[in-house]
C-alpha positions as CSV (number, residue, x, y, z in Angstrom):
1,X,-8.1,-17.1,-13.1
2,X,-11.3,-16.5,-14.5
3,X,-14.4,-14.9,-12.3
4,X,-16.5,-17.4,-14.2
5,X,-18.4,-19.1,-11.4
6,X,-17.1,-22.2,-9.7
7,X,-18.5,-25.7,-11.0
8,X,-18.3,-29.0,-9.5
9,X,-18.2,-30.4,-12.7
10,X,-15.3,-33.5,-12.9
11,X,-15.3,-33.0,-9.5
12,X,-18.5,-35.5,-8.2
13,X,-16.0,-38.4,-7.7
14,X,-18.0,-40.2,-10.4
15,X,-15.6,-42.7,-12.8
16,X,-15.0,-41.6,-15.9
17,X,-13.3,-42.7,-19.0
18,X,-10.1,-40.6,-19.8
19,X,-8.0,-42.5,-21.2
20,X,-4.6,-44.1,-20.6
21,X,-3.0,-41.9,-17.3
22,X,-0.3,-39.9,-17.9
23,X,3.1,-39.9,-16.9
24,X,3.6,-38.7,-13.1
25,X,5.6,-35.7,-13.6
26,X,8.6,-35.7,-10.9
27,X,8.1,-34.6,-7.6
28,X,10.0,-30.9,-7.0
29,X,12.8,-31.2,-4.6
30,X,12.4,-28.4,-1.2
31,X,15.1,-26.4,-3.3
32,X,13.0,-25.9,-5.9
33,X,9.6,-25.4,-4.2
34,X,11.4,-22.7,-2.0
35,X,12.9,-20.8,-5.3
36,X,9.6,-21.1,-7.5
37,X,7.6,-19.1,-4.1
38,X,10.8,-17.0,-3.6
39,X,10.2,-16.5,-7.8
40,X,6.8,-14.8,-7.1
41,X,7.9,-12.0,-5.0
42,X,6.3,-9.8,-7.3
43,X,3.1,-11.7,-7.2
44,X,3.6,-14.2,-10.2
45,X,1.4,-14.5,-13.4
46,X,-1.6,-14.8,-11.4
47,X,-1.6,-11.8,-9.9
48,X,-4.3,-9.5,-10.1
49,X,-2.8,-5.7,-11.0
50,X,-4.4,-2.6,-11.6
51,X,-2.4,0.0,-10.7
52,X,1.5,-0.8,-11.2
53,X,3.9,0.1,-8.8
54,X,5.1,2.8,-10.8
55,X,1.4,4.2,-10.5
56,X,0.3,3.2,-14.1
57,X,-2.9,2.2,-14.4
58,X,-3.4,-1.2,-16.5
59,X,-6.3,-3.5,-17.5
60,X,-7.4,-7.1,-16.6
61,X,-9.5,-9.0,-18.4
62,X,-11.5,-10.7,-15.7
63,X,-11.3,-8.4,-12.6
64,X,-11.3,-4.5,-14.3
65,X,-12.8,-1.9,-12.6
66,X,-14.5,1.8,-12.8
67,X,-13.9,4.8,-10.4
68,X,-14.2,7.8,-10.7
69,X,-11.5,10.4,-9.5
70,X,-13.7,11.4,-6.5
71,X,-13.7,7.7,-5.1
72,X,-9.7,7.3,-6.0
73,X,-9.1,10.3,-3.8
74,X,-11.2,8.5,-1.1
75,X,-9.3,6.1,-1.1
76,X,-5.8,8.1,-0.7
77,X,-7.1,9.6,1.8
78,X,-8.4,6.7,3.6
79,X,-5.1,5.0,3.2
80,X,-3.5,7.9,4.7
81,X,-5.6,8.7,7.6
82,X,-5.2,4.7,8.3
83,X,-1.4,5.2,8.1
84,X,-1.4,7.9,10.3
85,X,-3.6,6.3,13.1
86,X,-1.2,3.5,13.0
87,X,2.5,5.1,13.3
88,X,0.5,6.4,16.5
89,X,-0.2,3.6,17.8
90,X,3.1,2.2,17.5
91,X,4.4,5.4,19.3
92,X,1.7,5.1,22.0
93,X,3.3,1.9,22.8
94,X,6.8,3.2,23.0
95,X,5.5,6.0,25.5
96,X,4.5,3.7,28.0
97,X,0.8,4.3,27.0
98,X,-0.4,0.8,25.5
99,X,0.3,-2.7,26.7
100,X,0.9,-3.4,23.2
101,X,0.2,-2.6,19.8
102,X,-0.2,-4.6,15.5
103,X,0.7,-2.5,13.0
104,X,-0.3,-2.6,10.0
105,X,2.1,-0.5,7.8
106,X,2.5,-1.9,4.3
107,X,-1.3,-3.5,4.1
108,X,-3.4,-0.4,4.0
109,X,-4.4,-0.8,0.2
110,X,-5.4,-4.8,0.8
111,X,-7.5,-3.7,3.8
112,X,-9.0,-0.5,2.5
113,X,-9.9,-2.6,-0.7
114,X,-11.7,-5.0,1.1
115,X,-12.9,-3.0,3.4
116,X,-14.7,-0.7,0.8
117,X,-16.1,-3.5,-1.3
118,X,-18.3,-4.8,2.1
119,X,-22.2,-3.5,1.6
120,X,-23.5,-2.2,5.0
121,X,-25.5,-5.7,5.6
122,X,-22.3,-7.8,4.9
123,X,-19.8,-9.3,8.0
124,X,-16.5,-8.7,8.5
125,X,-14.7,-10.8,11.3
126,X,-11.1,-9.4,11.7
127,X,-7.6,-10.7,13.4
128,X,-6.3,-8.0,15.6
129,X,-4.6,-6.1,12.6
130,X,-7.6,-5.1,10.7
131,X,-7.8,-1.2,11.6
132,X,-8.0,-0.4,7.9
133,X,-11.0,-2.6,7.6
134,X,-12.1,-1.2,11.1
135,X,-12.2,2.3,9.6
136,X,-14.2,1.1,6.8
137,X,-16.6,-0.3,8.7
138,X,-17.4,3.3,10.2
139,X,-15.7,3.0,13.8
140,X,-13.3,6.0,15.2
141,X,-9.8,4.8,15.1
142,X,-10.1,5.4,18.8
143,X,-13.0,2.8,19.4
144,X,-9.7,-0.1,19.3
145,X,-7.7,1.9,21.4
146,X,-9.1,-0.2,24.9
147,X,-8.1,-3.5,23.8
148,X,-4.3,-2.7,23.3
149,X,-4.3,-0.9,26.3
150,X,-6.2,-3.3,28.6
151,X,-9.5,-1.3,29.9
152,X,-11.5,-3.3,27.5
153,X,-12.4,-6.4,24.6
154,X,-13.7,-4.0,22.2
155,X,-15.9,-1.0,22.7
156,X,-18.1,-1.5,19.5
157,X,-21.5,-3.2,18.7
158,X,-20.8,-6.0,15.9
159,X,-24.5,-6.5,14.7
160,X,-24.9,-2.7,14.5
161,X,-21.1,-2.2,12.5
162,X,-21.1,-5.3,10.5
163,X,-17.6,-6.0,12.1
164,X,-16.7,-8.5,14.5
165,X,-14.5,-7.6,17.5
166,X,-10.7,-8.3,17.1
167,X,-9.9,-11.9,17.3
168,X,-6.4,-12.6,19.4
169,X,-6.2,-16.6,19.1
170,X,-4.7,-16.9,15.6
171,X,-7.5,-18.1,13.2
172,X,-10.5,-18.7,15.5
173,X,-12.2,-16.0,14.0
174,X,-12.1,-17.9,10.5
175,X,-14.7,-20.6,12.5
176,X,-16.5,-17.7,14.0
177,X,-17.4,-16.5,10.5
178,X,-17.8,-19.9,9.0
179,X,-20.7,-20.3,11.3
180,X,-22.2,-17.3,10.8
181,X,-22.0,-17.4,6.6
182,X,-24.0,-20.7,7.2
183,X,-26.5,-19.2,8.8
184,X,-27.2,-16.3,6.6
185,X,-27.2,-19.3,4.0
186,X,-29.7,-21.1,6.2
187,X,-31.8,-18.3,6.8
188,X,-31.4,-17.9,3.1
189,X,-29.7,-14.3,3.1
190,X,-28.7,-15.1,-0.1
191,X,-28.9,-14.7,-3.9
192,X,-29.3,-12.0,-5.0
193,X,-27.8,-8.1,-5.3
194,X,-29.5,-7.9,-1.9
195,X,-28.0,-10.8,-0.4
196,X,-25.5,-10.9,2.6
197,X,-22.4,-12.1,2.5
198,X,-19.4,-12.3,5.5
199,X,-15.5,-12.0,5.0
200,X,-13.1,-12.7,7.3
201,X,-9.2,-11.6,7.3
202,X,-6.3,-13.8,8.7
203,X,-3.0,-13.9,7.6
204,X,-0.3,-16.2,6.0
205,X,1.3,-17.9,9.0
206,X,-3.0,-18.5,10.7
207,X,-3.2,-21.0,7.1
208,X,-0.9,-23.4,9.3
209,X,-3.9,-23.0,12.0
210,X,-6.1,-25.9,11.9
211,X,-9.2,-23.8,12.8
212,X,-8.6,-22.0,8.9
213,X,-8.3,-25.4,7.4
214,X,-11.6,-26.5,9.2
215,X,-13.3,-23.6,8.5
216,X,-12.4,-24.2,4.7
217,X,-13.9,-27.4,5.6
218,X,-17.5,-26.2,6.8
219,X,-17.9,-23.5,4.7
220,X,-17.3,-25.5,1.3
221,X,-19.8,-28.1,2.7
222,X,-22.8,-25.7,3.0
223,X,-21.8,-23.2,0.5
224,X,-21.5,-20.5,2.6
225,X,-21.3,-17.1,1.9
226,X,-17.4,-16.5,3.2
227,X,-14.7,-14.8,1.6
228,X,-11.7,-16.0,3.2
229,X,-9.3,-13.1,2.7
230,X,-5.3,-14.0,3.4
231,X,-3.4,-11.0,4.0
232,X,-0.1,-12.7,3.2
233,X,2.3,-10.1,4.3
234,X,5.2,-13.1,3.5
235,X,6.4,-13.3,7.6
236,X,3.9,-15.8,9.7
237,X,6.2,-13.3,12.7
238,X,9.6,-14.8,12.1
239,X,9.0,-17.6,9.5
240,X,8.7,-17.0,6.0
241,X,5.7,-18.3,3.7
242,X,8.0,-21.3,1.8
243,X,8.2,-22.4,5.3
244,X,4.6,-22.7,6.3
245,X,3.3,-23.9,2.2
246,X,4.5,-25.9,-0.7
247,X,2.3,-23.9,-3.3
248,X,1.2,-20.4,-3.1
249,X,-1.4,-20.4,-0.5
250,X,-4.4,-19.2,-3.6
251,X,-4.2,-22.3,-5.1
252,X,-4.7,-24.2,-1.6
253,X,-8.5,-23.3,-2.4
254,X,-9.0,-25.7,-5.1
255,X,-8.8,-28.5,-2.3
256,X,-11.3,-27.5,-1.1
257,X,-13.3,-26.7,-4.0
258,X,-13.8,-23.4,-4.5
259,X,-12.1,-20.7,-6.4
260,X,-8.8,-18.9,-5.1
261,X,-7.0,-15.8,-6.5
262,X,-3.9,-13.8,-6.0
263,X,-4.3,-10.2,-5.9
264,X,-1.9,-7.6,-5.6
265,X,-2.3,-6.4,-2.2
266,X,-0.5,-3.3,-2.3
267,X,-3.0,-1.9,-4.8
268,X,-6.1,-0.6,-3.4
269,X,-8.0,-0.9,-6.9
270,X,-7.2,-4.7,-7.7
271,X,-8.1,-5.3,-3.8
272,X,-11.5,-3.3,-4.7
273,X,-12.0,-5.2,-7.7
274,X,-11.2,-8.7,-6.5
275,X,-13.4,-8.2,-3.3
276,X,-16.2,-6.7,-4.7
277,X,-16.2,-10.1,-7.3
278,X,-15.8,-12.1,-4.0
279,X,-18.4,-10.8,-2.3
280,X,-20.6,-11.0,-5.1
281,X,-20.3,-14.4,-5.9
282,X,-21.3,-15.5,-2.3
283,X,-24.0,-12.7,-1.8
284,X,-25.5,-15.1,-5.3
285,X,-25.3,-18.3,-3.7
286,X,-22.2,-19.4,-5.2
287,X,-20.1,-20.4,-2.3
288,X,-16.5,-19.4,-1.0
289,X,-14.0,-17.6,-2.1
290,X,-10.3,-17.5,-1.2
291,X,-8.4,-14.1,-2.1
292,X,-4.6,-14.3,-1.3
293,X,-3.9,-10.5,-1.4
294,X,0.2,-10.3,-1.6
295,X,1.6,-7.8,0.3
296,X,4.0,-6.8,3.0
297,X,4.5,-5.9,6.5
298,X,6.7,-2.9,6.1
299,X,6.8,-3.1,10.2
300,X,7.1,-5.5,13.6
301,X,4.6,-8.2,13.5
302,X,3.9,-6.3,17.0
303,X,5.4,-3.8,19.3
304,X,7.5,-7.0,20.5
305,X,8.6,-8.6,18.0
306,X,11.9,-7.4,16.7
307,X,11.8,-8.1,12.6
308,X,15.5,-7.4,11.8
309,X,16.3,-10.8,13.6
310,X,15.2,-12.6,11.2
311,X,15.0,-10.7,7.7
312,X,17.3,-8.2,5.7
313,X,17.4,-4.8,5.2
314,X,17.6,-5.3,1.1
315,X,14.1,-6.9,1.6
316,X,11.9,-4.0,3.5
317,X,14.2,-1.3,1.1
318,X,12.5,-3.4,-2.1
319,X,8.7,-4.0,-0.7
320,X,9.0,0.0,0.4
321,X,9.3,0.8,-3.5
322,X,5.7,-0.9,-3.9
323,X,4.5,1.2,-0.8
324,X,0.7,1.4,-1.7
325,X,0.0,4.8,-0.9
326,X,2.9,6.2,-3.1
327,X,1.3,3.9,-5.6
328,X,-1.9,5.9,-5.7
329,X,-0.3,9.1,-5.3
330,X,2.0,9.0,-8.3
331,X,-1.2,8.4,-10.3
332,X,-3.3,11.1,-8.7
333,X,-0.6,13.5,-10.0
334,X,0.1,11.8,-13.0
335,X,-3.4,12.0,-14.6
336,X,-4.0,15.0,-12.9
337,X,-6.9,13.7,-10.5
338,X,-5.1,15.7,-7.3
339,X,-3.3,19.0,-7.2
340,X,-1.1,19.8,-3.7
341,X,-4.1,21.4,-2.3
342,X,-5.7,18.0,-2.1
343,X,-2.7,16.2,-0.3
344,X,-2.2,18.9,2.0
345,X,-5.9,19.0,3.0
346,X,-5.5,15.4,4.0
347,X,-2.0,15.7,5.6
348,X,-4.0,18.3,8.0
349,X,-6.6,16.3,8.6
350,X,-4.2,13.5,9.2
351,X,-2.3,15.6,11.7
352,X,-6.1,16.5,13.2
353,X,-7.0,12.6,13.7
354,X,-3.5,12.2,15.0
355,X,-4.0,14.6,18.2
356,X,-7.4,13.6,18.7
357,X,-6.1,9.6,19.0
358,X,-3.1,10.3,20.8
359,X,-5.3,12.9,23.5
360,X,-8.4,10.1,24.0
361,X,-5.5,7.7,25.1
362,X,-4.2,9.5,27.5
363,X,-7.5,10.3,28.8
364,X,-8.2,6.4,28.9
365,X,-9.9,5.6,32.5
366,X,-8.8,2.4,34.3
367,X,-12.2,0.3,34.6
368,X,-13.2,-0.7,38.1
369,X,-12.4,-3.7,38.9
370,X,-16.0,-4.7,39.1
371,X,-16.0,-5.2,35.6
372,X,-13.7,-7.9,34.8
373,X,-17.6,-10.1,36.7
374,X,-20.3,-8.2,35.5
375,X,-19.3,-8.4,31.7
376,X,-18.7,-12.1,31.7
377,X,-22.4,-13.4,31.2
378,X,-25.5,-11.6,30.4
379,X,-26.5,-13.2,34.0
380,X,-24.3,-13.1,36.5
381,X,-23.7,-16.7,38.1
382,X,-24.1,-17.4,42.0
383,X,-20.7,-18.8,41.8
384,X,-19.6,-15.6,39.6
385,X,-21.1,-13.6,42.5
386,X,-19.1,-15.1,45.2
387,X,-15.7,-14.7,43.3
388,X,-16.6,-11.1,43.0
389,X,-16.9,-10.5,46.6
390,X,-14.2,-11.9,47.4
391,X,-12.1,-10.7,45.6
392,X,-13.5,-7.0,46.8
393,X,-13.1,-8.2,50.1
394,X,-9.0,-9.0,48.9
395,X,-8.6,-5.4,47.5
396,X,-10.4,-4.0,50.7
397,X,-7.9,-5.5,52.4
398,X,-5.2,-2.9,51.2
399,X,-7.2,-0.4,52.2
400,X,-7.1,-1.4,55.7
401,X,-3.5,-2.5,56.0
402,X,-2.4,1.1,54.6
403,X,-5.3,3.2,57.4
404,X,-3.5,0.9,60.1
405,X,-0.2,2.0,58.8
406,X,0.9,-1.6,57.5
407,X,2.8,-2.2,54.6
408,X,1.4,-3.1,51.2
């Protein structure tokens, strides 16, 4: 679609005189809903490309971008150092060191995209997946570490990052950043190239969430300054998307009344491109954005989830020849913007961040129990207080039993 900006116009409700109606065109049986979504598995003719698959680099009219090979590099590199962080995770959890772990392999260009095309005073508000958009954001890859592993909620300040800690109740955070785009729009942090603007991430199964739907709601009302940005990786954990949408979930925007796009989410330039347009549109004044990024989940929708139960090999063997990364190298190479040097300088590097993540696990301290009270309210509550002691007084208890020789 066109970045022109949004217009209410033929949308006021007013009547109007149009003419005779036209003929109700036939409503689609669920057969053929089902095969026209299946029929976009390469994105459709919506879809936002810059970079083919093949690593080509091609032109859009509306949504075209300039970098320079310095920045594309950048962004190889970030993709890779995200990539890297993430397989470790996922082994972490095998090992017995984290409770559990999201990975996010197949999705690093949709997130680094993004991610890149926030301004330091913009908001991100993430799900639990966004370590891509975490890195971005300038926290260590370690600084997520506690929450998957239980000693913490998230050891990072929001207001000082511009990004939100992780959000586990599946599209909350979607009313979390709804409320705060309406108050930089109250406060009027708006419109200009100065102005603020939040985005927040969910994925394709949270648009069956009602909190997405009502934050859709607010945040269309008031005009906020919220790029809603759906990482559909085509698996809401075992269902597919035809099962959670009748339409591809872009155009579910227009009920709302504001512009939605398709982007090709496994390449890192249209994912720039698009967000950067996103986040300029609301940083003016103009209202939401929704931005479908269409991509995969090359991995478990966690460390528990078992994917092969319910999709097929052929499926994961054809998304792994759009893998985003390979993408972006292929071009590197082809117009000569990287040399080996460059990929094994960031292989190294990779390996570095790699030893440093898995070593800062290990070295994770258990928190004192103490905590689970004293970080609860900024006050601590008489009736807080009591529950503390005792519960002290309960672990004390063990303590005694094992000095009098009793079992525990």
């Amino acid at each position: 679609m066109s970045p022109e900006r949004w217009t209410r116009e033929g949308h006021s409700g007013e009547a109007t005189d149009t003419g005779p109606p036209a003929a109700t065109a036939a409503k689609p049986t669920r057969e053929q809903v089902i095969a026209g979504l299946r029929a976009t598995s390469e994105g459709g003719a919506d879809l936002v490309q810059l970079l083919t698959p093949e690593g080509e680099r091609v032109s859009h009219p509306d949504f075209d971008i300039d970098v320079t090979d310095a920045q594309l590099r950048d962004l190889y590199r970030d993709m890779v150092l995200v990539r890297r962080t993430d397989r470790e995770g996922n082994a972490l959890q095998r090992q017995g060191q984290l409770g559990i772990w999201v990975p996010l392999l197949g999705q690093e260009a949709a997130q680094i995209g993004a991610g890149r095309a926030l301004k330091p005073q913009d908001m991100a508000f993430p799900s639990y997946r966004e370590h891509g958009v975490a890195w971005c954001r300038g926290l260590d890859p370690t600084e997520v570490l506690g929450i998957f592993r239980g000693t913490d909620h998230g050891s990072w300040d929001p207001k000082a990052t511009g990004f939100h800690l992780y959000t586990i109740v599946i599209g909350n955070q979607c009313l979390n950043a709804a409320g705060y785009a309406m108050g930089q729009r109250f406060e009027g942090r708006v419109g200009d190239d100065d102005g603020e603007a939040t985005m927040v991430f969910f994925g394709d199964g949270a648009t069956s969430q009602g909190d997405v739907h009502e934050a859709m709601v607010w945040a269309a009302v008031y005009d906020a300054p919220l790029v809603f940005f759906c990482q559909n990786n085509q698996w809401a954990i075992s269902e597919p998307t035809e099962r959670q949408s009748r339409v591809p979930l872009y155009q579910r925007a227009s009920g709302y009344g504001f512009p939605g796009i398709r982007v090709d989410g496994n390449d890192v330039l249209a994912s720039l491109a698009v967000s950067k347009w996103a986040l300029d549109e609301c940083r003016h004044g103009n209202g939401p954005v929704l931005v479908e990024a269409f991509t995969y989940r090359m991995d478990a929708h966690t460390t528990s989830d078992d994917a092969t139960r319910y999709r097929l090999a052929d499926e994961l063997e054809a998304w792994k020849l759009k893998d985003p990364i390979e993408r972006l190298r292929v071009h590197l190479v082809r117009e000569q913007i990287a040399g080996q040097d460059f990929f094994d300088s960031v292989e190294a590097e990779s390996d570095e961040l790699a030893a440093r993540f898995r070593d800062y696990c290990f070295n994770l301290a258990d928190p004192p129990p103490q905590r689970m009270f004293s970080q609860v309210y900024a006050e601590q509550t008489p009736q807080l207080a009591e529950q503390e002691r005792e519960y002290l007084r309960y672990l004390d208890s063990f303590a005694d039993d094992s000095l009098a020789g009793g079992v525990h």
